[in-house]
C-alpha positions, 0 to 999 in steps of 0.5 A: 072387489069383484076379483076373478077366480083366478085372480083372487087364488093367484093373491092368496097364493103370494099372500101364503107364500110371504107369509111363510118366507118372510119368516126369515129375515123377520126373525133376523131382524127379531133376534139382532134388532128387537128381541123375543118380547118386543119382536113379539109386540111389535109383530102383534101391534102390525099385524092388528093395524093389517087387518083394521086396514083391510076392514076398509073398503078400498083396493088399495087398502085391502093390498096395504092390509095384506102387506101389513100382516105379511110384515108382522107375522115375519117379525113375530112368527119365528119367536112365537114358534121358539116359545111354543117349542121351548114351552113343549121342551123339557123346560116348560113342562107344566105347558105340556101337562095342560096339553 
């Protein structure tokens, strides 16, 4: 794509950062629309369509690629992490033995 240095770090800087805040108001949106295992498919589906985008070699769709996959780990992020600790509680401990 022929970024700068400094371009191409500021993009991943906002990249990581929504990644992680739109944890927030994808899980809202996860818990009181979708639920666990839709938010789960759904964020899953979203991010695979982000990453078939950002295989196509246009400016545009790499920035539409990045988008996607920011949504839909917002979507599943926050219902993966509460299986992966229910899994880890006292309620899943045949997860922990394998661990």
């Amino acid at each position: 794509m022929g970024l700068t240095d400094k371009v191409a770090t500021s993009i991943y800087g906002l990249y990581t950062a929504a990644v992680y805040l739109a944890a927030l108001p994808g899980g809202w949106f996860a818990d009181r629309v979708l639920g666990a295992q839709k938010a789960v498919w759904y964020g899953g589906i979203i991010i695979a369509l982000g990453h078939f985008t950002l295989a196509i070699p246009r400016t545009q769709a790499f920035y539409l690629g990045l988008i996607l996959v920011v949504l839909g780990t917002g979507v599943a992020q926050a219902e993966c992490e509460r299986d992966g600790r229910r899994a880890l509680s006292g309620r899943g401990s045949a997860a922990r033995r394998r661990l």
